[in-house]
C-alpha positions, -999 to +999 in steps of 0.1 A: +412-057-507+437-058-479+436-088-452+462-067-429+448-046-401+470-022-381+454-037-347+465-075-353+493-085-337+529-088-357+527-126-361+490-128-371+502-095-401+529-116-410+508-146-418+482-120-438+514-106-459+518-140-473+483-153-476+476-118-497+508-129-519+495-162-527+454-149-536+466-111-552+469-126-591+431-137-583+421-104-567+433-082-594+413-104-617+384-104-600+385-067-598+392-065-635+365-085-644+337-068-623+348-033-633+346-038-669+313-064-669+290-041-649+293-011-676+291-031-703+255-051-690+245-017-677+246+000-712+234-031-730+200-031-707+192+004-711+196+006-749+185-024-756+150-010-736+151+022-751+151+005-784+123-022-778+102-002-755+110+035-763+122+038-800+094+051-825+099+041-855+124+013-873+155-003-854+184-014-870+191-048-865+230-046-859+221-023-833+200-047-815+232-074-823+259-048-808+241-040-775+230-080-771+268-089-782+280-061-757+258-077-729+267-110-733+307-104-730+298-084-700+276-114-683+304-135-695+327-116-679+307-113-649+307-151-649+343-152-651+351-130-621+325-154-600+346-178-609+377-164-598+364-157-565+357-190-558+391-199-569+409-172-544+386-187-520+395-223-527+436-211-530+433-189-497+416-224-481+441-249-490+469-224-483+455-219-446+454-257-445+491-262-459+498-236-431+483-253-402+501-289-409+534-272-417+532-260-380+559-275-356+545-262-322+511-277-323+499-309-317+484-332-341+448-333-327+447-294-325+460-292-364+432-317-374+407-303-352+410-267-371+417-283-403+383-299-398+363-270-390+379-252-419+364-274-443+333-280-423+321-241-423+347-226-449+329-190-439+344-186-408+380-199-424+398-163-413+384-169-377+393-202-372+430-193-390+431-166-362+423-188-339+446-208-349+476-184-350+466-170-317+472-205-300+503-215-317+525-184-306+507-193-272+523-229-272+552-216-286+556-190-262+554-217-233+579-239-248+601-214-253+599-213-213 
């Protein structure tokens, strides 16, 4: 997944680069994760009816233990990417924070004030980061006059 768009202004693509640095590691895991869990429950449900439901005669009971075990590690890894997600999230979220108060140009009130509604409605973080990189190369563009 790539945060940079080709219509963003340099400054807000520059601030992208680095917040897609700091959540990659947890991308590529969540990636990982999903690609290999969703085969593995999707072949474990469909033998595992075939055999109950479909199967005419006896079924082997390590085949009934392989496509349960098989399902399992793929729900556990399912779980696992959900987790990871949340942590890119969380990362992402206290980098954008860290990136607010390290700002120079804005005042005190404005930093709190986004800080604020990041953590109040953590959906709308990239807006409000926006937002909030939009306004400080404003002020800094009218200091620098």
């Amino acid at each position: 997944m790539k945060l940079i768009k080709t219509d963003m202004p340099g400054f807000i693509n520059r601030e992208m680069e680095q917040l897609q640095k700091t959540v990659s590691p947890f991308m590529k895991k969540v990636s990982n994760y999903t690609l290999v869990s969703l085969p593995f429950i999707a072949i474990s449900l469909i033998n595992l009816v075939y055999l109950l439901v479909g199967a005419q005669g006896e079924v082997s009971l390590f085949t009934l233990g392989f496509y349960a075990l098989l399902g399992a590690i793929g729900l556990a890894l399912s779980k696992e990417a959900k987790f990871q997600k949340k942590e890119m999230a969380k990362r992402s979220r206290d980098y954008i924070i860290e990136r607010i108060h390290k700002s120079e140009v804005m005042s005190e009130d404005s930093k709190k004030e986004y800080v604020s509604l990041i953590k109040g409605q953590p959906f709308h973080t990239m807006n409000y980061f926006i937002k909030f990189l939009e306004e400080e190369n404003r002020e800094s563009r009218i200091q620098a006059y």
